[in-house]
Structures are given as structure tokens and as C-alpha cells.
C-alpha positions in Angstrom: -15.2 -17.8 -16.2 -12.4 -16.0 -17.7 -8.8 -16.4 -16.6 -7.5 -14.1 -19.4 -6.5 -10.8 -19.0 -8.1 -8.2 -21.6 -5.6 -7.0 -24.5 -5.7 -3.0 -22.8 -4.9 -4.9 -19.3 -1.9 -7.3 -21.1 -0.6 -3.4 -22.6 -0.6 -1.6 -19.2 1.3 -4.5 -17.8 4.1 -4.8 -20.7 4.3 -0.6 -20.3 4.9 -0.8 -16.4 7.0 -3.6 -16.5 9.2 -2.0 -19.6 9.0 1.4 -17.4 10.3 0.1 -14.3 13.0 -1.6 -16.4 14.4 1.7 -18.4 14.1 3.7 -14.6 14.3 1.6 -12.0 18.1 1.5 -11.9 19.7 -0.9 -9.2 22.4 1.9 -8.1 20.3 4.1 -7.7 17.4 1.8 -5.8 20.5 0.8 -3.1 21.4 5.0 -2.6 18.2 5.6 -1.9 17.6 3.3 0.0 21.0 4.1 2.0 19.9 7.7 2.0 16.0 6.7 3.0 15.4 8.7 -0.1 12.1 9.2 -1.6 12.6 8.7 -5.6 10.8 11.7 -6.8 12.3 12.3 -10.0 11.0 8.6 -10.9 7.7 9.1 -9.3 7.0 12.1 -11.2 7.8 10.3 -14.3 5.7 7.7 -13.4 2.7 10.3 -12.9 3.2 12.1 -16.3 3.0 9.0 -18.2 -0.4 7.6 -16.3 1.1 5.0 -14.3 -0.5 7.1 -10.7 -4.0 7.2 -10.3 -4.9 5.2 -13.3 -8.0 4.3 -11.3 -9.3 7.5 -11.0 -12.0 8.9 -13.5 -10.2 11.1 -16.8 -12.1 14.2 -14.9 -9.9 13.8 -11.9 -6.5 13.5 -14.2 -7.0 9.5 -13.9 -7.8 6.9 -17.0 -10.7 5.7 -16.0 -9.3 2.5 -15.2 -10.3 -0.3 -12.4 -8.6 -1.5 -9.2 -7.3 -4.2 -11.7 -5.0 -1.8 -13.6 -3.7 -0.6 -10.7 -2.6 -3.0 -9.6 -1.1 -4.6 -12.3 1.3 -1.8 -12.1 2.0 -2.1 -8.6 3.0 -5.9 -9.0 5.2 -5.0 -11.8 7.0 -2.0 -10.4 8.0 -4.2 -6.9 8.7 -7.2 -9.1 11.9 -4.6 -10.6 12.6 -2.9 -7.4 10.8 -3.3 -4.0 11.4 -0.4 -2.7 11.1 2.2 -5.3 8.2 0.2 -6.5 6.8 0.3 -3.1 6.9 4.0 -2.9 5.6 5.1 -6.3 2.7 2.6 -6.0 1.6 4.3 -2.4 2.4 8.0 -3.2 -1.2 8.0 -4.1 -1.8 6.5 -0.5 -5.8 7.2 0.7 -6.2 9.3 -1.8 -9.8 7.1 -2.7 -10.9 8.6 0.3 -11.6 11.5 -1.2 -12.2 9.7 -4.5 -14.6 7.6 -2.9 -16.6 9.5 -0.4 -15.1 13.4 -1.0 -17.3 16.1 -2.4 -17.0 17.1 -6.3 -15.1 20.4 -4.6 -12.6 17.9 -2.9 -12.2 15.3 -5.8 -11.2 18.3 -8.4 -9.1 20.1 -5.8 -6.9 17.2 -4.8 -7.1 14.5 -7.0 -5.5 15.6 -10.1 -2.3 17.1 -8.2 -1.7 13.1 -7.0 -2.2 11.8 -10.5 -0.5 14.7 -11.7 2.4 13.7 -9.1 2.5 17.3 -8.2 1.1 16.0 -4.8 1.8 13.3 -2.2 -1.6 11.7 -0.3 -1.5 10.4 3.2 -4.1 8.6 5.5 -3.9 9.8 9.0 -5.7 6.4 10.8 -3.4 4.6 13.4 -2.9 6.1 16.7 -0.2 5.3 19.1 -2.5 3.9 22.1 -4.5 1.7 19.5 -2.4 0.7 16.9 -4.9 -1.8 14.5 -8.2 -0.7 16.6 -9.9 1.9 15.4 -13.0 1.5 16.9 -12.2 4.5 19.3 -9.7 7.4 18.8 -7.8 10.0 20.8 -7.5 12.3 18.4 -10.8 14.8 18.7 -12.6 17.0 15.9 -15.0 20.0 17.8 -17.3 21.8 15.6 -16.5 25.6 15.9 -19.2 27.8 14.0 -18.0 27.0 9.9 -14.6 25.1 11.0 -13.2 21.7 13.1 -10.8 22.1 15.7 -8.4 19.1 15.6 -6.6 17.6 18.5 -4.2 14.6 18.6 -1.1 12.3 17.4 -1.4 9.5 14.8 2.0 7.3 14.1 3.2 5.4 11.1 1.9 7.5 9.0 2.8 6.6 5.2 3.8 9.6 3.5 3.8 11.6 6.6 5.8 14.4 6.4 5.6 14.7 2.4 2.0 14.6 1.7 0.4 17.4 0.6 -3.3 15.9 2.5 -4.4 13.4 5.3 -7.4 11.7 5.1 -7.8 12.0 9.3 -10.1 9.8 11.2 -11.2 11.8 13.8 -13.9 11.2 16.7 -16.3 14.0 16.6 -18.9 12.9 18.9 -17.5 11.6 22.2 -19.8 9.3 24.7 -21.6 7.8 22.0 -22.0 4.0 22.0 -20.4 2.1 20.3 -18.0 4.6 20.4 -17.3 3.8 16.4 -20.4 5.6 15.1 -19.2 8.7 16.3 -16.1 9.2 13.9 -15.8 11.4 10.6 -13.3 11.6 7.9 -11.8 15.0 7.8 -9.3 16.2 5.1 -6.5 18.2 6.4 -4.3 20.3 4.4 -0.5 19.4 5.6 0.5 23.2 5.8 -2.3 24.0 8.7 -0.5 25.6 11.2 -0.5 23.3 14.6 0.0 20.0 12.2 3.6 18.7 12.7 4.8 15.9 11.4 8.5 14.1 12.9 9.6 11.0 11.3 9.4 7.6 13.4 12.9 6.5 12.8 15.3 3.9 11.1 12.7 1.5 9.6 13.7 -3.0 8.9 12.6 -2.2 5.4 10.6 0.7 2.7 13.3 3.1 3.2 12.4 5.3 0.4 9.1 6.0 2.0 8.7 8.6 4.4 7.1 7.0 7.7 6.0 9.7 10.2 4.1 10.8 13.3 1.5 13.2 13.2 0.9 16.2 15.9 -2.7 18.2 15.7 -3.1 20.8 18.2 -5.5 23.4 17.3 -5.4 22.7 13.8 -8.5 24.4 12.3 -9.9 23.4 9.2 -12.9 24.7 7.2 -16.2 22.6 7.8 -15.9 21.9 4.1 -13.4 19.5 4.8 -15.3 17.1 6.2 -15.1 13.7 4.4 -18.8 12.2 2.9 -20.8 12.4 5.9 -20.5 13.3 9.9 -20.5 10.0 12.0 -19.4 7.4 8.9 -15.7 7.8 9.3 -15.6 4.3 10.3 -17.3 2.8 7.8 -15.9 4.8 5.3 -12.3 3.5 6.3 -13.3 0.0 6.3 -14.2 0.6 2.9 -11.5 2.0 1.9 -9.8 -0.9 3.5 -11.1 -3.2 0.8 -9.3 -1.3 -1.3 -6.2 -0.5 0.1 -5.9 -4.2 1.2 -5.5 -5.3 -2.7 -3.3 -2.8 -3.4 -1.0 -4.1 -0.7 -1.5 -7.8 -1.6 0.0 -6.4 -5.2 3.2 -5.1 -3.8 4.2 -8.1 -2.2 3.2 -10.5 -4.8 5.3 -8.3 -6.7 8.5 -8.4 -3.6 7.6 -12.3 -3.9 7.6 -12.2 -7.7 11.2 -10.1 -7.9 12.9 -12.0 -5.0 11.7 -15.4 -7.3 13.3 -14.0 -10.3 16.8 -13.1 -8.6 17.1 -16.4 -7.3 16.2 -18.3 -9.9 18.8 -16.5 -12.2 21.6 -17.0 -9.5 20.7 -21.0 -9.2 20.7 -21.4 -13.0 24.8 -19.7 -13.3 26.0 -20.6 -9.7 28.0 -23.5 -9.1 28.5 -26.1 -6.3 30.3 -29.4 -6.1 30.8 -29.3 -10.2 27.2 -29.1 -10.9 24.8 -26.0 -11.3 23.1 -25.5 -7.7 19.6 -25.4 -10.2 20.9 -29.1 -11.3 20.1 -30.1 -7.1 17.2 -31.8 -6.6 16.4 -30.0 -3.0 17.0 -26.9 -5.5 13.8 -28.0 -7.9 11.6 -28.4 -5.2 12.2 -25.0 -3.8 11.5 -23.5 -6.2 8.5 -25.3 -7.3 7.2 -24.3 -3.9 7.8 -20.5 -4.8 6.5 -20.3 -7.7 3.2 -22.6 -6.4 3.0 -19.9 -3.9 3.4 -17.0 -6.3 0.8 -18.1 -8.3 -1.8 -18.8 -5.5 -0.9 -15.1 -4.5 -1.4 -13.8 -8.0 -5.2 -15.7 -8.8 -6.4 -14.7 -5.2 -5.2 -10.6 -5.5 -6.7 -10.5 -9.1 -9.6 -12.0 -8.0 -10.2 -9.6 -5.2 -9.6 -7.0 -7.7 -11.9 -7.7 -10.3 -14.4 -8.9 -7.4 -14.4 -4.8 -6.2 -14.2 -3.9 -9.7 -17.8 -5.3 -10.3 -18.9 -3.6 -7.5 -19.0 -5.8 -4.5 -17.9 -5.5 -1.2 -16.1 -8.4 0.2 -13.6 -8.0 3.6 -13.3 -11.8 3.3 -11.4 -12.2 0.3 -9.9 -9.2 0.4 -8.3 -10.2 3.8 -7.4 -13.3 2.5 -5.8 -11.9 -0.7 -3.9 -9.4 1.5 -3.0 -11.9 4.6 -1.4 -14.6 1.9 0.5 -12.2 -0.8 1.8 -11.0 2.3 3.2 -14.4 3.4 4.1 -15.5 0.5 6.2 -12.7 -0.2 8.4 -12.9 3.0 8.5 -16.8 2.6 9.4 -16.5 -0.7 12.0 -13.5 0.2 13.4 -15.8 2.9 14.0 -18.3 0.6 15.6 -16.6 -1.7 18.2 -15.7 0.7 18.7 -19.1 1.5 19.3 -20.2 -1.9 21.6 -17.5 -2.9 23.6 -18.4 0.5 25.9 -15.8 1.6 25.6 -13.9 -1.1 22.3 -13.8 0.0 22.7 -11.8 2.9 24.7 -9.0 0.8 23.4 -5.9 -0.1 24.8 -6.2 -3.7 22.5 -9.4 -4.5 19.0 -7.0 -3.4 17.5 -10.5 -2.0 17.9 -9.3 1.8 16.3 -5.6 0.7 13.3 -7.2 -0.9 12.8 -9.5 2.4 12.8 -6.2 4.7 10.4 -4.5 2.2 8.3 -7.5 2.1 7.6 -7.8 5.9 5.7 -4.9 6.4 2.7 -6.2 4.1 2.4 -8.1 6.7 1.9 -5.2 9.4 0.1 -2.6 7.8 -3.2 -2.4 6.3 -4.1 -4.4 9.1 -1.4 -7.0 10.5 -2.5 -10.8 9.7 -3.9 -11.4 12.8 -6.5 -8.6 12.0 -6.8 -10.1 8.2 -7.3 -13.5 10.0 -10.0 -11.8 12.3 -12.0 -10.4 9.3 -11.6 -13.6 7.6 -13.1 -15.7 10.5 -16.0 -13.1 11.6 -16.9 -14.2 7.8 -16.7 -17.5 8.5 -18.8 -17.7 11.3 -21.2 -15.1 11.2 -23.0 -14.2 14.4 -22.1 -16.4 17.0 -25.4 -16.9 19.5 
């Protein structure tokens, strides 16, 4: 057992975290986040020096790298800035959909304009009337001689609006049971006439990512399109899922990471009743409960990581990775607020920004309670 990281991995994370350094300016990080402003210039930067898609295979426009990688540059990115880390690490969003499960036609059509970052990726999964159950959908695929015929609305859709693709779950065989086994992945081009996408709205938090609804009425798409195979949407997504779910578990041990590193700089100058507020006893614990936490994050999301990198499948662990980075980054956002005090609660200090970015890992990707679900089916097994 090897706690190390390799020498390659230690380089990728000393290049991400001197990138996000030289680019990720704090001016500009609170304009765009005043203006809910994508940061494409950065982004793009980001994609022409390897930083996006780094898991993808070198034929695809990738390195060849693992899940491992990746995320390593997630965490360091929203350890400098939460939100423009946030959206460079998810402009590749379900883009291993195709990567994963997409024809060779699909993988060299799309793939390379996303690590290219010529092209924005979105997964089109949550529907208004069923928010976190995907089991059954509204929105409908009908077979019509060499195309599908979409039909429906999906909601908080990352990317939405931006994306050049949607990964769409759609159900193309209705009255089967369980209703599940009758969805397929289908990729949809965004400029398909009858797709429409309308942003949701002001947001708590990720302002620089574009959060939309999706509209589908009559949008026709080849039959080429399809996703892997008719009928294994579902199973495809879960999948998916497994890997997503890390990804997200790196962004907010990263939020955690940079809303640690804030406070603890302010404690160590700021002063209180003639001593340092670090010098505080009450001080020292809370922050050895922050870091504690961190660190828990950190060994259970690189874990999970290198656990899919060998090949296996596990929703447990990567539920729990996912379910407590996501805690720990709004606990450790929280208090960070509270030791910085008022100043806390200012815009200026970025503490209050990094705990609305850090809530949502909480939400999507499955909220906690799902995580907690997946987690406890495990557990169990089959009850009698």
C-alpha cells in the first residue's frame, strides 16, 4: 500500500496549482462572478496547455491520463478560486459519456473540440417532475426511419445554454417494466432546431457557470446518435455517475482546501484583545478540526479515484467520497466565515463566495441523501 503520489502525478499538481496562481486573478474571479460570467479566456488557456480532458486517450486530444490526474487539477484550481475553478473543471461536463460508451465516429467528432476547449459538454439528465430519480423520464425518443424524434424539458442543466452537446437520457420504450430498462443515451447537437435552452435564474453560488433548462420539441437527430446501446441509458449514467461523483468530491475538497487556506492566513495577522486570534486556544482547535476534515476528504476522493482507475466499479465509495468532500467543504467554508468574523461575511475576504460555491456539491451529482441511499443499499444488500 502506497500513500505516495507518482513523480508525473506530484508535476501535474505543481503545474495546475502554479497555473491557477499566474490566471486566476481575484479581481477578476469577483467580476465574473458579479457579472455570472463564464471565464472563457482562462478556460481556453487551460485547454491549450492540457489541463481539460487530461483523461481522455492522446487520440481524442487527451494525455492519456487517469481519473487521478484529473482530479488533481480540479482540487487545485478550486483551492485558488472556487468559482472559476469550478467552471473550468466541469466545461468538460459528461463528456465520458461519449468517451465511455460513444462510438469511435462520436469519440473523434466531439471529444477533441472539449479538450481542445473549442467546445463546451453538457449532460441533459434531471427533469423537472423527478429531480434525483431517474428511474423514469418525461422526456420521449421515437424511432423515425434513420432518426429520433425528441420530446421534453430537462432543468439544471450544467453548461446549458453554452454547450456545444448533451449527453440526453431519454425513454425510448414506454410501458416497459421497470420502466428504467427502457432508456437510451442520445447525443444531441445544441444547434438542432426545436432545442432551446433558458437559463434557470440567479443561482446561492457557481455563478460563472451557465445553469439552464432545456426545451426538445421535435428535435430530430440522426439514429447515429444514439449513445452505446438502445435500452442501457440507465446503466450507462450510473456509470458515469461513478465518475462524475469523484470529480465533484475534488471540487469541494478543493472549496474546503482554499476556504482553509484564507482563514488560516487571516488568523495568523489578525489581532484581538493584544494577542493574534491564531494565539486563541478555541482558534487551534478549529482549525485542527479543518484540517482533520480536509484530510479525511482528500485520502477518501483519491482513493475512489485510483479505485476506478484500476478498473472497478464501486457506488459505495464513490458516494461516500462525494457525500463527505461535500460536507466537509461547506463545514469547513462555514467556518471560515466564522473565524474571519465580519470580515467574513464581505465579498472582499472570498470566504462567503467559496461557502455558496461549496453548497451545491452537496446537491448535484446526486444530493447526500441519494449518496447516503447508494451507500446503505451497499451496506445492506438485499433485504428479504
Amino acid at each position: 500500500m502506497d500513500f505516495e503520489l507518482t513523480k508525473p502525478q506530484k508535476e501535474i499538481q505543481k503545474a495546475a496549482r502554479e497555473f491557477a496562481r499566474g490566471e486566476f486573478d481575484k479581481e477578476l474571479a469577483l467580476e465574473l462572478d458579479r457579472k455570472h460570467e463564464f471565464p472563457r479566456a482562462i478556460w481556453r488557456k487551460a485547454a491549450e496547455l492540457g489541463f481539460v480532458g487530461v483523461h481522455f486517450p492522446e487520440a481524442y486530444g487527451g494525455q492519456g491520463l487517469g481519473v487521478l490526474e484529473n482530479i488533481l487539477i480540479a482540487e487545485e484550481f478550486c483551492a485558488r478560486d472556487s468559482g472559476i475553478g469550478s467552471a473550468v473543471v466541469l466545461a468538460s461536463f459528461a463528456s465520458e459519456c461519449v468517451l465511455r460508451f460513444g462510438s469511435e465516429e462520436q469519440k473523434q467528432r466531439f471529444l477533441p473540440p472539449v479538450a481542445e476547449g473549442r467546445m463546451l459538454s453538457g449532460g441533459a439528465f434531471t427533469e423537472p417532475g423527478h429531480g434525483s430519480d431517474i428511474t423514469a423520464l418525461d422526456t420521449t425518443a421515437v424511432r423515425h426511419g434513420d432518426e429520433w424524434i425528441i420530446n421534453g424539458t430537462k432543468t439544471f442543466i450544467t453548461n446549458g445554454g453554452l454547450a456545444g452537446f448533451y449527453c440526453t437520457l431519454c425513454q425510448t420504450e414506454v410501458g416497459v417494466t421497470p420502466s428504467y430498462r427502457g432508456i437510451s443515451m442520445i447525443l444531441v447537437e445544441a444547434d438542432r432546431p426545436g432545442l432551446t435552452a433558458a437559463d434557470v435564474g440567479d443561482k446561492m453560488g457557481i455563478h460563472m457557470m451557465a445553469t439552464a433548462e432545456l426545451n426538445f420539441r421535435d428535435v430530430r437527430v440522426p439514429a447515429a446518435n444514439l449513445i452505446g446501446k438502445e435500452g442501457r441509458g440507465f446503466y450507462q449514467v450510473l456509470e458515469f455517475f461513478d465518475e462524475s461523483r469523484i470529480l465533484v468530491a475534488a471540487q469541494a475538497l478543493g472549496i474546503a482546501q482554499g476556504a482553509f487556506d484564507r482563514a488560516l492566513a487571516y488568523v495568523k495577522e489578525r489581532q484581538q484583545f493584544g494577542r493574534r486570534i491564531a494565539d486563541f486556544q478555541v482558534t487551534q482547535h478549529k482549525l485542527a478540526d479543518m484540517a482533520t476534515k480536509i484530510e479525511l476528504a482528500r485520502l477518501m476522493t483519491y482513493k475512489a479515484a485510483w479505485n476506478f482507475d484500476q478498473g472497478r466499479i464501486d457506488p459505495k465509495l464513490t458516494s461516500m467520497a462525494k457525500m463527505y468532500a461535500a460536507r466537509t467543504a461547506v463545514e469547513v467554508a462555514d467556518e471560515a466565515i466564522q473565524l474571519l468574523g465580519g470580515y467574513g461575511y464581505m465579498t472582499e475576504y472570498e470566504v462567503e463566495r467559496f461557502y455558496r460555491d461549496a453548497k451545491i456539491t452537496e446537491i448535484y451529482e446526486g444530493t447526500k441523501e441519494i449518496q447516503k441511499n447508494t451507500i446503505a443499499s451497499a451496506v445492506l444488500g438485499k433485504l428479504k
